[in-house]
N, C-alpha and C positions, 0 to 999 in steps of 0.2 A: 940958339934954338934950332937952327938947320942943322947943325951936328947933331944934336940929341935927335932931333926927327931921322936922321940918318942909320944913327947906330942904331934906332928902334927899328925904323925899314930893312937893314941888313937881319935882325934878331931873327924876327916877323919871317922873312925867304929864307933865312937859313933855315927855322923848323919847317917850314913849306917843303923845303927841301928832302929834309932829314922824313919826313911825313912819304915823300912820294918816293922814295929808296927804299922805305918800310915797306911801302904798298907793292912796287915791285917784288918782293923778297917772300912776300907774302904770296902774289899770283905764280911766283916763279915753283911755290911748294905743291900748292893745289892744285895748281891746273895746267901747269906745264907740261908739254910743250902743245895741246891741242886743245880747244876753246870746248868748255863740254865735259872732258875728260879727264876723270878725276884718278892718273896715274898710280898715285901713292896707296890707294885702296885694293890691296893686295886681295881679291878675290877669287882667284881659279889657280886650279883645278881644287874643285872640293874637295873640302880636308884637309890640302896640302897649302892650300892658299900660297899661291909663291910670285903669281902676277897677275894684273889686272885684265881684265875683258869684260864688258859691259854692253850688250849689242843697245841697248834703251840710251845712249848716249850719243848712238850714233846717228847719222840721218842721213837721208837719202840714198846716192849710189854706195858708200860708205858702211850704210847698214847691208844692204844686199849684200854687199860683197864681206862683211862680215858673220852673218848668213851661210852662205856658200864655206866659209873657212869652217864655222861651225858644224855643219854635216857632216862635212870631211872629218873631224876631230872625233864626232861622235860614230862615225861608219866605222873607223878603224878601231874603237874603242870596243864595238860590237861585234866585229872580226874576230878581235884576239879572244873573246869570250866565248865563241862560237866554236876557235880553233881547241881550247881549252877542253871544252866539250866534249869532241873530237876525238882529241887525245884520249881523254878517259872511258870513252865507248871502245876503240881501239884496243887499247891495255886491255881492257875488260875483256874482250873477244878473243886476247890473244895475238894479235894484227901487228903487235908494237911491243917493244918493251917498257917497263917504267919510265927510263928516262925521259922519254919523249910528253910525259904530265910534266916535268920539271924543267924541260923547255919552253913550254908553254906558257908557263908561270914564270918563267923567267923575262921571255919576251914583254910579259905586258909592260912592265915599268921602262923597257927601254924603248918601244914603238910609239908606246905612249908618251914619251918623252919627245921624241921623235916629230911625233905631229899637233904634239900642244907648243912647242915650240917654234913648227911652223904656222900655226892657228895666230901665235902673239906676233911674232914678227910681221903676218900681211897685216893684222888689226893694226899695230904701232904705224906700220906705213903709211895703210888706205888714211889715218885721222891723224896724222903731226903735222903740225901747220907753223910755215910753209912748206909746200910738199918738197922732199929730198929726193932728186936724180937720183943718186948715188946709193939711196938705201930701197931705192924701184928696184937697180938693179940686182942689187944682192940681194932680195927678196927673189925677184924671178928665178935666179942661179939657184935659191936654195929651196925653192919649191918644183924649180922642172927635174933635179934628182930626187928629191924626194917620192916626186911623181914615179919616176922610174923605178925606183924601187918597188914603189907600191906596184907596177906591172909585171916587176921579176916573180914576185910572191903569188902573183896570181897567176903565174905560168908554171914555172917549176917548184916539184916537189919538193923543196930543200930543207933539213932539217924533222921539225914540225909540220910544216906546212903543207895544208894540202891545196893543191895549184892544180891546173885542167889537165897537167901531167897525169896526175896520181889516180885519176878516175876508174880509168882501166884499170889499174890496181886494187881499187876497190872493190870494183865489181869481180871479180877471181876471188873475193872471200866466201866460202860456203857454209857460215854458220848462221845466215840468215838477217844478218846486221849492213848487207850491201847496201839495200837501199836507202837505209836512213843515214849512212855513212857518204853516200855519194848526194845525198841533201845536203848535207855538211857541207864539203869538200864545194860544190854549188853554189851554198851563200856565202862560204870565203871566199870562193874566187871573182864571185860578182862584188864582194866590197869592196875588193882590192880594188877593182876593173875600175869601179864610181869612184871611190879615191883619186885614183891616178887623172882620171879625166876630168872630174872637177878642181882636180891641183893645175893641170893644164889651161882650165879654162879661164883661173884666178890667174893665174901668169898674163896674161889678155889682159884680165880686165883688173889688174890693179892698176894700170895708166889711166885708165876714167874715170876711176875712182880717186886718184889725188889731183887729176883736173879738175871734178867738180870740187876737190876742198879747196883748190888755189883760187877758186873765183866764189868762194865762199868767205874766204878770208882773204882777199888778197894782198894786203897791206902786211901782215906777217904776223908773229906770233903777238897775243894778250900783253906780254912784256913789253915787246917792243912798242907797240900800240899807247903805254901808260907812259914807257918813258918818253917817247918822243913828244907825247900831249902835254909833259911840264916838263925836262930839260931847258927847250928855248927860253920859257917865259921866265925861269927859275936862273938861268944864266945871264937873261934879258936886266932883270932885277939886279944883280949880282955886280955889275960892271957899275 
């Protein structure tokens, strides 16, 4: 009788077992690696859908600061559309040649690339729980040039671009198009300017933002969390 109760006891923890290796495997799909955060729902950038961002997921300093990433993503978004603009009043006047529309349009998909890629990477950082040292840092690295870039564009003329260089240039057109060209030339160079400095200012403050997730979750990720809560008891059993 104590055998058979035995081998029924092992049966019993062993799918106990097999049960909570499922359950991990499971949380490890959904929700990994940040409580909340439903990773695998590939929703941004519209249309192209290629990674997830969800500010309604987030909370607290977390959301703010995913927020602020946001602006940013949407000001440069607004920029290039701006410069596009630009471009084609330009052409139109005579100011520029063609190519400088096929610049323009070129630029979007790779600036925008640019800063949807910096948009996911602070989002991944400020919410994977436990918070990574390591991927603070390479977030700051990849957001303080980023920033700088975004300050070259708003300076010099380069390309496309019209930067607080090109203004005088502007103004020396005499077909009557200066003033709404030197508007132009104005709200790019002020998007770039907010860019840069709220990229700067996200460099700051994504250390308080994975502080408060670490004392939000302190104990470490959802996985760890399940498997530690039945490993012992399931090993306890087992011997």
């Amino acid at each position: 009788e104590m055998c058979i109760r035995d081998r029924y006891q092992r049966r019993v923890h062993g799918i106990q077992i097999m049960s909570s290796m499922e359950a991990v495997k499971e949380v490890s799909i959904n929700a990994a690696p940040g409580s909340g955060i439903n990773w695998g729902d590939h929703n941004f950038p519209m249309c192209i859908k290629i990674m997830h961002f969800n500010l309604n997921e987030c909370q607290g300093e977390a959301k703010r600061f995913g927020l602020k990433l946001y602006s940013t993503y949407m000001c440069i978004l607004l920029v290039l559309t701006i410069n596009l603009a630009s471009s084609i009043i330009q052409v139109s006047a005579g100011y520029r040649s063609g190519v400088a529309i096929f610049y323009s349009v070129f630029n979007l998909p790779i600036f925008l690339t640019i800063s949807g890629f910096t948009l996911y990477y602070g989002y991944l950082t400020a919410n994977i729980k436990p918070a990574d040292g390591s991927l603070v840092m390479k977030y700051r690295l990849l957001q303080f040039f980023v920033s700088l870039l975004w300050i070259v564009l708003s300076i010099v003329p380069v390309g496309c671009f019209d930067g607080w260089a090109r203004i005088k240039q502007l103004l020396d057109i005499g077909n009557g198009l200066p003033g709404f060209c030197v508007f132009l030339a104005v709200l790019e160079s002020l998007g770039y300017l907010y860019s840069a400095l709220m990229g700067f200012f996200c460099v700051c403050k994504i250390g308080r933002a994975t502080e408060e997730n670490e004392k939000q979750n302190p104990t470490g990720t959802i996985q760890q969390m399940i498997l530690y809560s039945y490993t012992p008891v399931s090993y306890t059993h087992l011997r």
